[in-house]
N, C-alpha and C positions, 0 to 999 in steps of 0.2 A: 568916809568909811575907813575904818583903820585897816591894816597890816592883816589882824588876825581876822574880825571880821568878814574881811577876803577869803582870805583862806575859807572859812568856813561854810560863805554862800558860794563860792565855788566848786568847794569837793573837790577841789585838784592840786597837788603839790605847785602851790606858790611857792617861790624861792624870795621874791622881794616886791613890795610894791612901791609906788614913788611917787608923787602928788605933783604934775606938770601946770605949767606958769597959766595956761588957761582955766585951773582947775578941777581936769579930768584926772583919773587915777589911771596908770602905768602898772600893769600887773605883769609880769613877769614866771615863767613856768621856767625857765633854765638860772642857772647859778651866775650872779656876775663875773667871776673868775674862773677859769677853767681850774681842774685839777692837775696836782703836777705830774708831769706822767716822768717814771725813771726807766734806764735802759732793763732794769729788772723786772716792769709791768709788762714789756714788749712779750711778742712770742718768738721761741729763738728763731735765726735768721734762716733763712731756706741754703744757703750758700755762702761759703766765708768771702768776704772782701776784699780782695788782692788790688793794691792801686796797682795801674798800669807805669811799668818803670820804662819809660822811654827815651831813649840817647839826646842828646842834642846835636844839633849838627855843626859840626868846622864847616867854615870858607869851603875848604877846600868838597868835603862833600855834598854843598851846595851846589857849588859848580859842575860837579858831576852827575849832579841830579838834573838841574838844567840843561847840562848838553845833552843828556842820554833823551831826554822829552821833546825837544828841540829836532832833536837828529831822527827819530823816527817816532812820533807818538801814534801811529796805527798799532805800534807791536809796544812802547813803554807806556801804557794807560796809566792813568792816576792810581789807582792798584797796585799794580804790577810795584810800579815807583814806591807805594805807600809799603808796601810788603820789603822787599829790597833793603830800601833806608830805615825800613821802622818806625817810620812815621806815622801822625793820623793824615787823610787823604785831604784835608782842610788845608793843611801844611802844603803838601804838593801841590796842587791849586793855588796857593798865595806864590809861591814861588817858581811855579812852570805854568804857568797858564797856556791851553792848547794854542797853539799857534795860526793866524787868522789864515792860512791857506790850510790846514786840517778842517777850520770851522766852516771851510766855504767848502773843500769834501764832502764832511760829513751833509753839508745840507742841499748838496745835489744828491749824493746816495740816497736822503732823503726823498726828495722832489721824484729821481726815478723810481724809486718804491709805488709812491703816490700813483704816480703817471701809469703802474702797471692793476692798479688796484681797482675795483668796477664799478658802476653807479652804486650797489648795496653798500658796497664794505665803506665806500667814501662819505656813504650819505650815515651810515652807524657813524665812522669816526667824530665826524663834522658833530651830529646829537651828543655825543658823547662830549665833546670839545665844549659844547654851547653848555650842557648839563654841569661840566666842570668850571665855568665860569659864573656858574647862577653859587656855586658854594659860599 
């Protein structure tokens, strides 16, 4: 069956058809190339595009960033530090990671939360934990 053929016991906009190694015919309803699309087909932008111009950091206010995280991270959070320096918060994290007696803190605050919380709320969280696992 030819090209046109096709097309015509179809009724449907063929774009191309193609004759595969077993013999069958490959019809095709979409274009093999897409169209070129230009910044001029777009719809204009909802908001202009400003890159974000971010400092780099010296030595020097590395180290500053690290003592200040070090020295009390209940009150210099990743925030706090990310705001400050101008940094993204990814940054502060490669370079202050909480320090392993905050983490042991944080996860007795934890545990006593837990410990005050009652069979319902523990047994929703618990569902809710196993539910977030099955994703």
């Amino acid at each position: 069956m030819s090209s046109a053929a096709a097309r015509s016991s179809l009724g449907t906009n063929v774009h191309f058809t193609e004759k595969l190694e077993d013999g069958s015919i490959f019809v095709s309803r979409v274009p093999k190339t897409l169209p070129e699309i230009t910044v001029a087909d777009l719809p204009p932008p909802v908001r202009e595009y400003k890159p974000v111009q971010r400092k780099e950091l010296t030595d020097e206010l590395r180290h500053a960033l690290v003592k200040l995280r070090s020295e009390d991270p209940g009150h210099w959070t990743v925030s706090k530090l990310a705001k400050k320096f101008d940094v993204p918060a990814q940054v502060v994290l490669m370079l202050a990671p909480c320090p392993k007696w905050r983490r042991v803190e944080i996860q007795q605050q934890a545990d006593a939360e837990w410990e005050k919380l009652g069979y319902k709320k523990r047994l929703i969280k618990i569902n809710r934990l196993r539910r977030r696992m099955l994703w």
